[in-house]
C-alpha positions as MATLAB code, in Angstrom:
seq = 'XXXXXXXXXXXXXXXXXXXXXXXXXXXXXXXXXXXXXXXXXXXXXXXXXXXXXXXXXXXXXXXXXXXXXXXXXXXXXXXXXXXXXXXXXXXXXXXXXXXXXXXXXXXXXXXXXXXXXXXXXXXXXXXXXXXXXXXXXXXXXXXXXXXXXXXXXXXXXXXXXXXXXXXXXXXXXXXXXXXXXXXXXXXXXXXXXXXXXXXXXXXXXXXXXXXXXXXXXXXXXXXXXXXXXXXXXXXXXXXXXXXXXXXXXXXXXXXXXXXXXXXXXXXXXXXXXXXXXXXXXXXXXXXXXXXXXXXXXXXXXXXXXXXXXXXXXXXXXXXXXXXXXXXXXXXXXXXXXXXXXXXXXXXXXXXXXXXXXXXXXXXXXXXXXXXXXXXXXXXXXXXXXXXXXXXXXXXXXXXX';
ca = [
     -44.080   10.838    2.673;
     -42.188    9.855   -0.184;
     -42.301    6.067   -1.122;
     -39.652    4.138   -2.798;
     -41.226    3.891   -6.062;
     -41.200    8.137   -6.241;
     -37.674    8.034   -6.429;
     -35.518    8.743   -9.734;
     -34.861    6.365  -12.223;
     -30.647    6.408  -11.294;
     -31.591    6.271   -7.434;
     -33.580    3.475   -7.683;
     -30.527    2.117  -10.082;
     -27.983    2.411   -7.834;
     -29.918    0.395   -4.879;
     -30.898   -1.807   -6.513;
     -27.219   -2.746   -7.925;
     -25.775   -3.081   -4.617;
     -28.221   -5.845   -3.674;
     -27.448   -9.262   -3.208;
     -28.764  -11.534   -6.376;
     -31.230  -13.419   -4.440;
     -33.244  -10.244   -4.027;
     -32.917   -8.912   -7.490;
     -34.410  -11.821   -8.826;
     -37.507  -11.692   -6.607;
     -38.045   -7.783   -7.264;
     -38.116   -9.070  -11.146;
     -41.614   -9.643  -10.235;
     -42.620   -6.265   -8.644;
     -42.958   -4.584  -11.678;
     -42.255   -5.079  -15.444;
     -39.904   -1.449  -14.956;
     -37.785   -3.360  -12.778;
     -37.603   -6.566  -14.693;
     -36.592   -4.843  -17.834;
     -33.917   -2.947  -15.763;
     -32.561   -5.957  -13.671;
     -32.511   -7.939  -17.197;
     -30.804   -5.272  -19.041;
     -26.467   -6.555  -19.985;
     -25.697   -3.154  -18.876;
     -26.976   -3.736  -15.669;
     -25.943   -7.060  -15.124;
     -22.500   -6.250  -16.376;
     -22.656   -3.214  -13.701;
     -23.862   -5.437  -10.957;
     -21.646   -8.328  -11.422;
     -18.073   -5.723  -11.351;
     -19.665   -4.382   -8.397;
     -19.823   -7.331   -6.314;
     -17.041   -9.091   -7.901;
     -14.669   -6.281   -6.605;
     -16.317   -6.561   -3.280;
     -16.067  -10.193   -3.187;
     -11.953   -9.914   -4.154;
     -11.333   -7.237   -1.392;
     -13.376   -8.678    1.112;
     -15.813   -5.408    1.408;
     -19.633   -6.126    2.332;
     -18.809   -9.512    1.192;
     -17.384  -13.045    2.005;
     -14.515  -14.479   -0.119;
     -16.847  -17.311   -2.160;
     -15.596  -20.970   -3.830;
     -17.424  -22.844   -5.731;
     -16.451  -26.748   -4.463;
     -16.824  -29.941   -5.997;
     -16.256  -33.268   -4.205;
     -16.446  -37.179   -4.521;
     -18.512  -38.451   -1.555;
     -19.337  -42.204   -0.847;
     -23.030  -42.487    0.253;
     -23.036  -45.413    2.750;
     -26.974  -45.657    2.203;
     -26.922  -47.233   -1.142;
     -23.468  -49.349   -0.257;
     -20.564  -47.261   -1.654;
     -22.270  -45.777   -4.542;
     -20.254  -42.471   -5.458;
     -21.846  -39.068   -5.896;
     -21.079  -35.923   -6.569;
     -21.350  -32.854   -4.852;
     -21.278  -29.226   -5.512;
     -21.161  -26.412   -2.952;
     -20.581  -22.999   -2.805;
     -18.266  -22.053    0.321;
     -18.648  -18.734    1.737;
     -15.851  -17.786    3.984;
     -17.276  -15.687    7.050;
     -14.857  -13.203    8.715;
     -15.121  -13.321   12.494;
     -14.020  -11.620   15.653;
     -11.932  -14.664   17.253;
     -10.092  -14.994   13.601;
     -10.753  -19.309   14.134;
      -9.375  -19.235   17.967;
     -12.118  -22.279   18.328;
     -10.082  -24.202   15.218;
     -12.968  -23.295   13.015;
     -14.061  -21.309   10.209;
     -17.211  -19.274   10.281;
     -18.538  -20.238    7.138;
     -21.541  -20.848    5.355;
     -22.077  -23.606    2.620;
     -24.871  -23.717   -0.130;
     -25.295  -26.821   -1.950;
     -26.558  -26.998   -5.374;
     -27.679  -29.705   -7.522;
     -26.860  -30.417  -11.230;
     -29.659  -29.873  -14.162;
     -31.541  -32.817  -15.947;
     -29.556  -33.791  -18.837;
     -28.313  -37.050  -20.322;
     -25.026  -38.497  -19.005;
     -25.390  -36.145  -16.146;
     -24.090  -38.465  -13.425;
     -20.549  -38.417  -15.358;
     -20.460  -34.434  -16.104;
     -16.698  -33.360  -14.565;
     -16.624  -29.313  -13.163;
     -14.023  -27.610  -15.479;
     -13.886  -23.788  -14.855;
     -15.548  -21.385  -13.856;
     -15.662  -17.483  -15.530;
     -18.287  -14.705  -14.173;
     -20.652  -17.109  -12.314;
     -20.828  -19.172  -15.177;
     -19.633  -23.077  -14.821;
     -18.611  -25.688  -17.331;
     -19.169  -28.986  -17.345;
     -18.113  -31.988  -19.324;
     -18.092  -35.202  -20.158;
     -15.197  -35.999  -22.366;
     -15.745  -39.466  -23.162;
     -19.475  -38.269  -24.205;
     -18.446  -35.435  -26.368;
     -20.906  -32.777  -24.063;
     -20.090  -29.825  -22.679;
     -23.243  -27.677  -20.051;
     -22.344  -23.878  -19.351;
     -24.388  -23.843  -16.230;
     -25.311  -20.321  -14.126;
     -26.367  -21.950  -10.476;
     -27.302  -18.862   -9.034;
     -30.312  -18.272  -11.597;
     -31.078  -22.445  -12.715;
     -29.871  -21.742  -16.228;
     -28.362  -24.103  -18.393;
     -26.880  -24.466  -21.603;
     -26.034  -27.655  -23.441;
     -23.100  -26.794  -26.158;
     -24.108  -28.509  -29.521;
     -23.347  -29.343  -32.510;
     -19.414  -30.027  -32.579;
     -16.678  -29.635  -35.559;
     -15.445  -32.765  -34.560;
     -18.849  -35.089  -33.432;
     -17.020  -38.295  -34.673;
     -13.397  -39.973  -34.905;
     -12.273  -37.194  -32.323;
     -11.296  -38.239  -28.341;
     -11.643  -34.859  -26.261;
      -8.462  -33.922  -24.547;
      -9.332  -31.381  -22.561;
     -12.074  -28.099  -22.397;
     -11.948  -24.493  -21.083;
     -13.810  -21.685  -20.981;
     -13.599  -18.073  -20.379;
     -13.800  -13.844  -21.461;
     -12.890  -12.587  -24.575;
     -13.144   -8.719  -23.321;
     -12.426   -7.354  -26.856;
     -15.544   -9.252  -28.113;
     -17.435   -9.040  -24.570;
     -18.637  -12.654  -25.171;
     -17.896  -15.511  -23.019;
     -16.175  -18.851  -24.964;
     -15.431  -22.355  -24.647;
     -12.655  -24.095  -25.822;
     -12.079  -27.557  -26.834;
      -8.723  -29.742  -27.778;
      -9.358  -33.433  -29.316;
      -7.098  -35.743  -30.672;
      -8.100  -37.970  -33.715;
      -8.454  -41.812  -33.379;
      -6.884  -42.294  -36.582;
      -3.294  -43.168  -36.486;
      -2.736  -41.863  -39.663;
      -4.253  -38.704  -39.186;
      -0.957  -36.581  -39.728;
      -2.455  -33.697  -37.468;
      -3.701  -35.584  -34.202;
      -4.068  -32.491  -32.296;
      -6.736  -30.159  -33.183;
      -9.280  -27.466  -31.620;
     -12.711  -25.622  -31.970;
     -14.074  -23.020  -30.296;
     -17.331  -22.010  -29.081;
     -18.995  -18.042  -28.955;
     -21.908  -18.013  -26.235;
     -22.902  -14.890  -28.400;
     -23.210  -16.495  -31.754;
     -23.900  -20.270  -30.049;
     -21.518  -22.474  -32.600;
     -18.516  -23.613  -32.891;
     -15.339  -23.866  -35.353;
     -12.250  -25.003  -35.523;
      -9.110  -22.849  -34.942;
      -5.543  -23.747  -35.342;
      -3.615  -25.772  -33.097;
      -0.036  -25.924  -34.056;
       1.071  -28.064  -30.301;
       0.462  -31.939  -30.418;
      -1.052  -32.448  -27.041;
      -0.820  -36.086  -25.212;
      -2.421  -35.817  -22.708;
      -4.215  -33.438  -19.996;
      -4.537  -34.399  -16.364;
      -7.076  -32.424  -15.684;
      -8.821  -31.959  -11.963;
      -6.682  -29.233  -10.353;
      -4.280  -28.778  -13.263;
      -6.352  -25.846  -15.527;
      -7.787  -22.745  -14.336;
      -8.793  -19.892  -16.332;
      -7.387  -16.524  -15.515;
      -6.657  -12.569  -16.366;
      -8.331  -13.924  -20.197;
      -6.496  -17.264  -20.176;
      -6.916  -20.607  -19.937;
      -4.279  -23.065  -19.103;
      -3.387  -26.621  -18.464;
      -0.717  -28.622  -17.184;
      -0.369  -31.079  -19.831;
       2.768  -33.749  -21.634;
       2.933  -33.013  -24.868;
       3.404  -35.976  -27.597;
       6.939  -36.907  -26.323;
       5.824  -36.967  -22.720;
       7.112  -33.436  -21.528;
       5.600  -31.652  -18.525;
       4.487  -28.186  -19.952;
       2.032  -25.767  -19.535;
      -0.605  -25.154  -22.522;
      -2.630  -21.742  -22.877;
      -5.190  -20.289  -24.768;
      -5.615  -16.785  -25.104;
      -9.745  -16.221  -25.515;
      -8.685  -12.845  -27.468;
      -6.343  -13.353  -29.633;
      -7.583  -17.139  -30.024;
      -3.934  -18.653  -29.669;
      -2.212  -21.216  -28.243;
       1.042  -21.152  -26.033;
       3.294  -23.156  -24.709;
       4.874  -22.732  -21.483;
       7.703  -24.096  -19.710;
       7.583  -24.803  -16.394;
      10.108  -24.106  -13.879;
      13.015  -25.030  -13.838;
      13.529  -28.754  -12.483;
       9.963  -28.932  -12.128;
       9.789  -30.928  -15.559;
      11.829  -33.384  -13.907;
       8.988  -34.250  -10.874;
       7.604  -36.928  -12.641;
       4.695  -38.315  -10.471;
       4.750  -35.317   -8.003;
       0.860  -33.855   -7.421;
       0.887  -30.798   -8.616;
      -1.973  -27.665   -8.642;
      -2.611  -24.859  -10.619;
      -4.768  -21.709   -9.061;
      -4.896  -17.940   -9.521;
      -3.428  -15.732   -7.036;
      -3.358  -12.321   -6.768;
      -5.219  -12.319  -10.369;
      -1.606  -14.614  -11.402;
      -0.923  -17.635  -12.313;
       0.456  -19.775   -9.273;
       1.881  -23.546   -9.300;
       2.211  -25.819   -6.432;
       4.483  -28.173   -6.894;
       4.081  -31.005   -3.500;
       6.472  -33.983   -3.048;
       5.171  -36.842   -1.467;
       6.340  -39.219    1.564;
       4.504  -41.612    2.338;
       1.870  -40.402    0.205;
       1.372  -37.045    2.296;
       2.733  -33.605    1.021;
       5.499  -32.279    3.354;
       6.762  -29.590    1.921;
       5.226  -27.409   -0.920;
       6.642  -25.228   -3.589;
       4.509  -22.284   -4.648;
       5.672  -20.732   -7.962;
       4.123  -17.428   -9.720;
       4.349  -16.920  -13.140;
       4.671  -13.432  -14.553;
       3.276  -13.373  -18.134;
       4.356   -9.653  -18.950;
       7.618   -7.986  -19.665;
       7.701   -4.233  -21.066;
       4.533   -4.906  -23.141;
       6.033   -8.162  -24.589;
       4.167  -11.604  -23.957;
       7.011  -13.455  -22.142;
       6.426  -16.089  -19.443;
       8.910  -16.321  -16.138;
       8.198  -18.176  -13.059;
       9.263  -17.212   -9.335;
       9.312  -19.401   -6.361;
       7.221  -16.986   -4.263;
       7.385  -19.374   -1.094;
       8.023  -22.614    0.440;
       4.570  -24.186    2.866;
       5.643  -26.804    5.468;
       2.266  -28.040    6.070;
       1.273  -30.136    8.978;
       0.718  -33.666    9.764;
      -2.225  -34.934    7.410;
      -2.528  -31.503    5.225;
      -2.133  -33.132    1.404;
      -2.285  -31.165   -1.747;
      -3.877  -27.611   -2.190;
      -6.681  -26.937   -3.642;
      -7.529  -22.992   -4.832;
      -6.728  -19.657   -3.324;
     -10.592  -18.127   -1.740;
      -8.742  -14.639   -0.733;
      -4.545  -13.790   -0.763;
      -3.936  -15.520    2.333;
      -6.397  -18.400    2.726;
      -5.522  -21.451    0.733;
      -8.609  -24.311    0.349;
      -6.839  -27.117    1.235;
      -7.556  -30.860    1.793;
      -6.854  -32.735    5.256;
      -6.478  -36.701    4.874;
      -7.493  -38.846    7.483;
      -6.023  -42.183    7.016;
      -8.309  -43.839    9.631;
     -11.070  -45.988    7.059;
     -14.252  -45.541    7.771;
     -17.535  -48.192    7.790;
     -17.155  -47.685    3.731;
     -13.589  -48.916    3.427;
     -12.573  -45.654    2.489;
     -10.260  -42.851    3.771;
     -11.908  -39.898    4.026;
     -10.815  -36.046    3.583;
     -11.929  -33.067    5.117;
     -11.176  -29.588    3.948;
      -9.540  -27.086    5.799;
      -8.261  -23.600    5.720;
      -4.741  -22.645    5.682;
      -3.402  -18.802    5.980;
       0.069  -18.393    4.479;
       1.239  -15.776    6.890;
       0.297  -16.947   10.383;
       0.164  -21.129    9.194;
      -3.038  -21.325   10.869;
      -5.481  -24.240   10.084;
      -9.292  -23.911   10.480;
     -11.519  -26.503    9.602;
     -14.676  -26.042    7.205;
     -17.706  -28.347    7.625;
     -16.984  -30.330    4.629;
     -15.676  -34.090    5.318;
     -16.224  -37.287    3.906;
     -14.182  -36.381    0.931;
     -12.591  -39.123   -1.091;
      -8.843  -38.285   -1.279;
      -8.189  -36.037   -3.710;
     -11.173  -35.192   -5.244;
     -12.137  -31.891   -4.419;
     -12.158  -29.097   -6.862;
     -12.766  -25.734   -6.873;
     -12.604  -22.077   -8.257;
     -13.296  -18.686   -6.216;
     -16.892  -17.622   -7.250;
     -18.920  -14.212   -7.394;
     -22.638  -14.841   -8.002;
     -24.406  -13.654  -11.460;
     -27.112  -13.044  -13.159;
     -25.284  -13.662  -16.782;
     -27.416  -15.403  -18.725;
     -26.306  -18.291  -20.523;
     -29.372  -17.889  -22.950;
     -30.411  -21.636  -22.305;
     -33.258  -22.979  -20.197;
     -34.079  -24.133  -16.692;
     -36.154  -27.512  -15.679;
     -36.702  -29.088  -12.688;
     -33.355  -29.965  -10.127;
     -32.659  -33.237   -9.011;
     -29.873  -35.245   -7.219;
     -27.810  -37.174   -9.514;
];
């Protein structure tokens, strides 16, 4: 009888792609064939379209986020942590009759490094994370799934220089991954107080490229995502405008984008950038009495005839029940991550959030087992497990 190993070379390929990640990295140890295949860019490229398709379509695979939150740990009075989870949504046969999701969460904790406790999630690209710490001046590409890190060094700009804001994505033309990173100079005569680097995981450095927008200021948490090759931000530029700033990881540009119309005028309103439907999408969410009642979902279409032009369309209006505050990120076309507020303080002297579930087309909401949440800090990004390496190191996990 014929054993697994007596099978051909593009057999053994092909199962060995459509397993999970967990696995593959175990059979890196069954034989030094296997590790040199399962290590192979061609093969992790292969694997990581494979199940990223699957992951988007919802075949053989659960729609994944990866989830940040502020928790207060009542054990050592109030102090605030961090936590990171990845959310797997489970599809089941009573579709949340019970008022719950089936879901499974993974918690992961953040590498060893200095100024750790302060590092802010950013983006996500590929199964890759960054991290900062803007007031620091460091930014971690960090690949959970395989406890590889990545501190990015050596900065055009290590002194005189506040960060503004940091992104990171896929230059496809290049097939590299890169971070980007706006600062603003401390000197008030500095004619040019906007500038901008960039980093190449592929060559690991930095250098400046040209910035030609003065940024003011970026909000950050909720207002950037990367997506389709792009990274944006909600930001005001240096006469306080509401815009939209983007990088193309390409072509290396900047661009500015208008937002919709009226929008500009919503000064104070939350608002949320996410990718649906591999598009840009804006929620827009008025307040009353500090809960969102009504919010506007915009879609920006970036493409006309060939020609980079930017329009938005309102694609739909959510009325979302009692205690439902501002959104979150899209996990499939339909689901929306959202946050629930529950305005009843708890032992801590805090209110506390939970996150729930929301589908668009029948307005259902499911609850996740994630509470605790101080208002509005949850983050997160959909997520596909990788095995890209970010050709750093591992060490030891702890809880900071």
């Amino acid at each position: 009888m014929a054993v697994f190993c007596d099978l051909p070379e593009e057999v053994v390929t092909e199962i060995l792609l459509r397993l999970p990640l967990e696995s593959l990295i175990r059979f890196k140890c069954v034989k030094r064939s296997w590790y040199a295949l399962i290590s192979d860019p061609a093969f992790v490229a292969k694997h990581l379209r494979l199940h990223h398709c699957n992951n988007y379509n919802k075949v053989s695979s659960s729609p994944s986020l990866f989830v940040r939150y502020l928790r207060v740990n009542s054990l050592l009075r109030r102090e605030i942590v961090q936590e990171f989870s990845i959310l797997n949504l489970v599809n089941d046969d009573d579709n949340g009759e019970n008022g719950r999701v089936n879901s499974v969460v993974e918690n992961f904790e953040l590498p060893v490094i200095p100024g750790g406790k302060s590092l802010r999630l950013v983006s996500q690209c590929d199964g890759i994370i960054l991290l900062a710490h803007l007031e620091a001046n460091i930014a971690l590409l960090w690949n959970p799934a395989i406890r590889e890190f990545k501190v990015l060094q050596n900065s055009c700009f290590p002194d005189g220089f506040v960060i503004l804001g940091v992104g990171f994505g896929y230059d496809c033309r290049a097939n590299d991954y890169k971070a980007v990173r706006i600062v603003s100079s401390v000197n008030p005569n500095d004619g040019n107080h906007s500038r901008a680097e960039v980093y190449t995981l592929g060559t690991d450095s930095w250098r400046e490229i040209k910035l030609h927008i003065k940024v003011g200021f970026i909000p950050g948490d909720r207002r950037e995502v990367y997506c389709k090759g792009a990274y944006y931000w909600w930001i005001q530029n240096h006469i306080r405008t509401n815009m939209i700033l983007s990088f193309d990881m390409c072509d290396e540009e900047f661009h500015e984008i208008t937002v919709p119309v009226n929008v500009e005028m919503a000064e104070g309103m939350p608002s949320t950038l996410a990718v649906w439907n591999d598009s840009l999408a804006l929620f827009i969410s008025p307040l009353q009495r500090g809960v969102s009642k009504l919010i506007d979902m915009w879609v920006m279409d970036d493409c006309f005839g060939g020609v980079k032009r930017f329009s938005w369309t309102k694609h739909l209006v959510i009325e979302t029940p009692s205690g439902i505050s501002i959104p979150v990120a899209f996990w499939s076309s339909d689901e929306l991550l959202m946050a629930k507020t529950y305005w009843k303080s708890d032992q801590t002297g805090f209110h506390t959030e939970m996150l729930v579930s929301y589908n668009l087309h029948t307005q259902k909401v499911r609850n996740l087992p994630i509470c605790g949440v101080l208002p509005g800090s949850a983050i997160a990004f959909s997520f596909v497990k990788s095995l890209i390496s970010v050709k750093g190191g591992t060490n030891p996990l702890q809880r900071l």
